[in-house]
C-alpha positions in Angstrom: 25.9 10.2 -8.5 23.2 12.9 -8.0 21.6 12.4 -4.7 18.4 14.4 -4.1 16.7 14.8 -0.3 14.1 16.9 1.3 14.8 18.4 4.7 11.2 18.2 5.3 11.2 14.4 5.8 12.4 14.9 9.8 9.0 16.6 10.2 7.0 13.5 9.8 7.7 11.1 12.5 5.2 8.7 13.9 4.9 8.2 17.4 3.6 4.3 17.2 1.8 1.7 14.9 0.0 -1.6 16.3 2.2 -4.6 15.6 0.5 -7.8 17.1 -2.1 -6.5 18.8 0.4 -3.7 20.8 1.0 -0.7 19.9 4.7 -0.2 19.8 7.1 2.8 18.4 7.7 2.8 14.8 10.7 2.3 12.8 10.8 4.4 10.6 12.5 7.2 12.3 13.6 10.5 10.7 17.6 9.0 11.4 17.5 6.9 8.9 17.5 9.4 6.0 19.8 11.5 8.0 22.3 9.0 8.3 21.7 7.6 4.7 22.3 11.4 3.4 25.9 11.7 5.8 27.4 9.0 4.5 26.6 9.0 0.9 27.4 13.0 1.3 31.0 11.9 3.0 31.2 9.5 -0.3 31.4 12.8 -2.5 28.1 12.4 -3.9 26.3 15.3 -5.4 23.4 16.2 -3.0 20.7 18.5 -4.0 17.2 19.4 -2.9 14.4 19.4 -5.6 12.5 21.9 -7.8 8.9 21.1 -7.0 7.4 19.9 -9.9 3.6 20.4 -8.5 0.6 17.8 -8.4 0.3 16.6 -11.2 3.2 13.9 -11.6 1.4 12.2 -8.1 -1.8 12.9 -9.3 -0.9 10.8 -12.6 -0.9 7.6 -9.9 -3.3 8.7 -7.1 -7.2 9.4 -7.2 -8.3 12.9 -6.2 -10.2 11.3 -3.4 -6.8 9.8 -1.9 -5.3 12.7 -2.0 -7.7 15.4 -0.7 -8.3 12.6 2.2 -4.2 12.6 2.8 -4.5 16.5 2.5 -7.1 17.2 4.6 -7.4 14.3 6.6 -5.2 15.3 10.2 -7.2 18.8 10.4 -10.3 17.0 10.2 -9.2 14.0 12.8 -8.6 17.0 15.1 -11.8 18.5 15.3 -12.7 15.2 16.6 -13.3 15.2 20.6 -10.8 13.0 22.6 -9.4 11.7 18.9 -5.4 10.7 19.1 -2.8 13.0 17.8 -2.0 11.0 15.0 -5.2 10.0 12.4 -5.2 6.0 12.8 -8.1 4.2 11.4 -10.1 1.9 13.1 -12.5 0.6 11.1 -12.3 -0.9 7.4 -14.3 -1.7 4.6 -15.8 -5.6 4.4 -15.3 -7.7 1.3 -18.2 -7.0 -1.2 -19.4 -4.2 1.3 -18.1 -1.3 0.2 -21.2 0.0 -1.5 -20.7 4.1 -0.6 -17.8 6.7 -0.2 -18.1 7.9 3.4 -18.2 11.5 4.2 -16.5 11.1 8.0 -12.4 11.2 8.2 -13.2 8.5 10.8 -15.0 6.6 7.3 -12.1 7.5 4.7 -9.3 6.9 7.0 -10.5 3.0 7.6 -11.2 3.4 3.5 -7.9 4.8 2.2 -5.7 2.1 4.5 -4.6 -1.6 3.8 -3.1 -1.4 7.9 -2.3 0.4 11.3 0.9 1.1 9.7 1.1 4.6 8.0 -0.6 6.8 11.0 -1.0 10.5 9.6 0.1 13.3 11.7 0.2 17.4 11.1 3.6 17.3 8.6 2.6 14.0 7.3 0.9 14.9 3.7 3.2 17.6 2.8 6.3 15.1 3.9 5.0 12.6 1.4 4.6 15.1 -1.3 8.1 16.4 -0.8 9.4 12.8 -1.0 7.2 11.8 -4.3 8.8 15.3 -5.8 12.6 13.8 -5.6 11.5 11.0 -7.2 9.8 13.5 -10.1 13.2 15.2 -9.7 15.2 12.1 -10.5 13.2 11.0 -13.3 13.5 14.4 -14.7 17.1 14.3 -14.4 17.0 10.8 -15.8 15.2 11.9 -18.9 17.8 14.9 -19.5 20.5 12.5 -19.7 21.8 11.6 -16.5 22.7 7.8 -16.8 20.7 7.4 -13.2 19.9 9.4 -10.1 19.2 8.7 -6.7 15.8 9.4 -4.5 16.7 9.5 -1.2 12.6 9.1 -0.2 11.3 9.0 2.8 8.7 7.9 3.8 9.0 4.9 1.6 6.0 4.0 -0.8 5.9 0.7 -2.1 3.3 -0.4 0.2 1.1 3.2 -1.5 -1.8 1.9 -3.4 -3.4 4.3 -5.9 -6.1 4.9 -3.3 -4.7 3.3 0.2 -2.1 3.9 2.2 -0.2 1.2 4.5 3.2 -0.4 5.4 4.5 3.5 6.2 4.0 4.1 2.8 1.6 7.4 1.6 2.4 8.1 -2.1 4.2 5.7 -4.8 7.2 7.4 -5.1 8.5 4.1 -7.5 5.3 4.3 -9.5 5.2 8.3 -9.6 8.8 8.0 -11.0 8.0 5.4 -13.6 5.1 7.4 -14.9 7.4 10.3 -15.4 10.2 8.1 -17.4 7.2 6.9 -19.9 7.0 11.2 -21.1 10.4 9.9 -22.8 10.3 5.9 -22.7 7.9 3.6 -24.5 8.6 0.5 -21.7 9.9 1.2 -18.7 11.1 -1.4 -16.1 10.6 -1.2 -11.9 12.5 -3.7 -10.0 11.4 -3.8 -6.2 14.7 -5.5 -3.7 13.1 -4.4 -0.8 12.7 -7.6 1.8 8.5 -6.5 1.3 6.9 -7.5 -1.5 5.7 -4.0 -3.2 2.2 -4.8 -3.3 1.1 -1.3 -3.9 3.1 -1.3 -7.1 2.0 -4.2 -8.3 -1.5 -3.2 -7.8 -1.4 0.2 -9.8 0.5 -1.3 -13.0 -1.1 -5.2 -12.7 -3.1 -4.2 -15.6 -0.2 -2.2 -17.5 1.8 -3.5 -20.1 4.4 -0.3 -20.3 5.6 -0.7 -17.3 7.5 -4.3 -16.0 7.6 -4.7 -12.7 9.8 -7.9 -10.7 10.1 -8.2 -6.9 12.0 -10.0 -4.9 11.2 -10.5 -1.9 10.9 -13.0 1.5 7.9 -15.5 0.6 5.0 -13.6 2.1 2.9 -16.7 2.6 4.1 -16.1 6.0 5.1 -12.6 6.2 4.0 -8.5 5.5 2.0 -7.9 3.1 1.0 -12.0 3.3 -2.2 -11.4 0.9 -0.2 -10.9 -2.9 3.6 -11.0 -3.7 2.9 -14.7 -4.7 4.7 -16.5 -8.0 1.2 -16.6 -9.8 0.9 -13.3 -10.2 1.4 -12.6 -13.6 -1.0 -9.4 -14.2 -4.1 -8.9 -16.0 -6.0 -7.8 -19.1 -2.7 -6.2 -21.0 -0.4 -6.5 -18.7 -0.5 -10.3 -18.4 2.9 -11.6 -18.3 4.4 -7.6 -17.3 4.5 -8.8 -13.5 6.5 -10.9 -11.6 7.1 -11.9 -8.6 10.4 -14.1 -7.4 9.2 -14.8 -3.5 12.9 -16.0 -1.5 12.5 -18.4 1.5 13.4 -16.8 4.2 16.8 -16.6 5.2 18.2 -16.4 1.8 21.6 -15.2 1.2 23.3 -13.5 -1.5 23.0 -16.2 -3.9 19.5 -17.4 -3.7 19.0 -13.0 -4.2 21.1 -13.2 -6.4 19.5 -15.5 -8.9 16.4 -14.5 -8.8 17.8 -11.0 -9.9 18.9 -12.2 -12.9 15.9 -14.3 -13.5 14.6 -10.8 -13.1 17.0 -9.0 -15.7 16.2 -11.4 -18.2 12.6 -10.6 -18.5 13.6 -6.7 -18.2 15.7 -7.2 -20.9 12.9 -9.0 -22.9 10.2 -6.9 -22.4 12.2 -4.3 -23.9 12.9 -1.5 -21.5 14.7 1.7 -22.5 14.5 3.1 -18.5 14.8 1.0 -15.2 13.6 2.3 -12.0 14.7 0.3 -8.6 13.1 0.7 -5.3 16.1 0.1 -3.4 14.8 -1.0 0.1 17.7 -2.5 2.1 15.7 -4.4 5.3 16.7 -7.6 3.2 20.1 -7.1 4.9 21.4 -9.9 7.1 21.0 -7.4 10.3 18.0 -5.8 9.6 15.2 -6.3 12.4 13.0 -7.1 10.0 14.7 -10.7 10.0 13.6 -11.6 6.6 16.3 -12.3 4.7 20.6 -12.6 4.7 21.8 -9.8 2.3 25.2 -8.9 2.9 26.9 -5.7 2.1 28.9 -6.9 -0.4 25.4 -8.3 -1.6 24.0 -5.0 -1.9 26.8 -4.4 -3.8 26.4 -7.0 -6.1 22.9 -6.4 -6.7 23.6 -2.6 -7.9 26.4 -3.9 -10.0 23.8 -5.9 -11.9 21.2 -3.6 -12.4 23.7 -1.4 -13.9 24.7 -3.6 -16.2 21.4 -3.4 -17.9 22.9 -0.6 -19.2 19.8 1.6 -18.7 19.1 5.1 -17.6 18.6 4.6 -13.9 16.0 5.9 -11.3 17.0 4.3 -8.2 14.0 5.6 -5.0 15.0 4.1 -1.3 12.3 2.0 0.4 12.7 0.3 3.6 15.7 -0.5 6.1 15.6 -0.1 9.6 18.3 -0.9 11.1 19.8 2.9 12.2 23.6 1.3 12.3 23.5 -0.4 9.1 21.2 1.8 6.6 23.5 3.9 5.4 26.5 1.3 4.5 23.9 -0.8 2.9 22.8 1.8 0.9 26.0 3.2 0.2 27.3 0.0 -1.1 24.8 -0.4 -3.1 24.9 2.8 -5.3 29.0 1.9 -5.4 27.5 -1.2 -7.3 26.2 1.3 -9.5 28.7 3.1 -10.1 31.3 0.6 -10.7 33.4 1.0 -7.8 34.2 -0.8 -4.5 32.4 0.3 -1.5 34.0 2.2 1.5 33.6 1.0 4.9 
């Protein structure tokens, strides 16, 4: 399978996020793409860096003020006396208060943010961009007639909102990629495995009918994001009935995932998609610290073998997965699903 990375994602690294009420080191670390790209480079995969493809594919899911704020934003936050090296917001819009854009980075950082979770530092932007351009890359690649293609993204970006960023997540790589696949594809599907619901997806295409999108993910009536990822919701306007969301108690195993996944094929496969894009996040893995749910590797496995047999031109963009010793395997299981093939160790 064609594997496309960035070296620039080891330039964005985040010194902390605030994590109930403390402020503690982040996750996601530049090791996880560096072991994800080792062993799937040791599997034989074809790795590759990307043609940049410019603004306009992100710009095709983002608002110009989201990006000139991510563009501009740590240059700003430095001319700020005493300010911390990383931009992290600190205060937020109020429900039904929002009247007026604000001119401070102090203003738009608290405005483009759902959380403490995606601090911005110097590399940050330009990281994000690089990682949204391997997912243009392997939706181009797609559309020339690969049968599928591999994004290894990071940072992640299914917590991205058109206009917000959160969850570590700056630009919707899964989004940005599904936009691309509709230049050739009349329905497109986006199927989210990541243990966090994808909220940011599901709020740029809740209103879409081109674009299907399923997640499964741990019930977040008492976990990240908490606030959507909920069985009601179904979408709006014309895309009623183009979302849905299959919320696991926590804990679950390969089987409950399992099921749900083909509850999720079924309505890909009845909505009539000609292109599937999966944002494969692998924290749903039984020892991820995330401790959401009980994915195996074998389940990974499983889970690629069935999104393959949908038989569909495949964009597959990495999401989450923190646990540094078991990324990789998970990940590397799960594109063996893919392909057809067993797994190696």
């Amino acid at each position: 399978m064609l594997v496309l990375h960035s070296p620039l994602q080891a330039r964005h690294h985040s010194r902390q996020f605030l994590r109930h009420g403390r402020f503690v080191a982040t996750r996601d670390v530049p090791a996880r793409a560096d072991n994800i790209l080792a062993a799937l480079r040791a599997d034989g995969h074809v790795i590759r860096e990307a043609p940049d493809h410019g603004p306009a594919p992100v710009a095709a899911i983002h608002t110009p003020e989201y990006l000139d704020f991510l563009a501009t934003a740590w240059a700003e936050w430095q001319c700020i006396e005493g300010a911390a090296e990383e931009v992290i917001p600190y205060v937020f819009p109020v429900r039904g208060m929002d009247h007026a854009y604000p001119t401070s980075v102090a203003g738009r950082a608290g405005w483009h943010a759902q959380d403490l979770w995606a601090p911005i530092g110097e590399h940050s932007c330009a990281v994000a961009m690089a990682s949204a351009n391997l997912a243009v890359e392997a939706a181009a690649q797609v559309l020339a007639g690969a049968p599928m293609a591999y994004a290894l993204c990071r940072p992640s970006g299914h917590h991205a909102f058109a206009d917000m960023a959160g969850g570590n997540c700056f630009l919707n790589n899964a989004a940005i990629a599904a936009q691309h696949l509709r230049r050739g594809h009349g329905r497109v599907a986006l199927v989210d495995v990541d243990v966090h619901h994808g909220n940011g997806t599901q709020a740029i295409l809740y209103a879409r009918d081109d674009v299907f999108f399923a997640s499964l993910h741990r019930d977040p009536v008492d976990y990240h994001p908490f606030f959507c990822g909920h069985a009601q919701e179904r979408g709006t306007g014309a895309g009623m009935g183009c979302n849905l969301n299959l919320p696991l108690p926590a804990g679950s195993g390969d089987g409950a995932v399992l099921a749900a996944l083909e509850t999720a094929c079924t309505r890909i496969t009845a909505h009539g998609a000609t292109a599937l894009v999966v944002s494969l996040g692998v924290d749903g893995h039984e020892e991820d610290p995330t401790q959401g749910l009980a994915i195996t590797h074998d389940g990974f496995r499983r889970i690629g073998a069935r999104l393959a047999a949908l038989g569909l031109p495949t964009v597959i963009v990495q999401e989450g997965g923190y646990n540094i010793g078991t990324i990789a395997r998970c990940v590397r299981t799960a594109l063996a699903g893919f392909e057809g093939r067993e797994a190696g160790a």
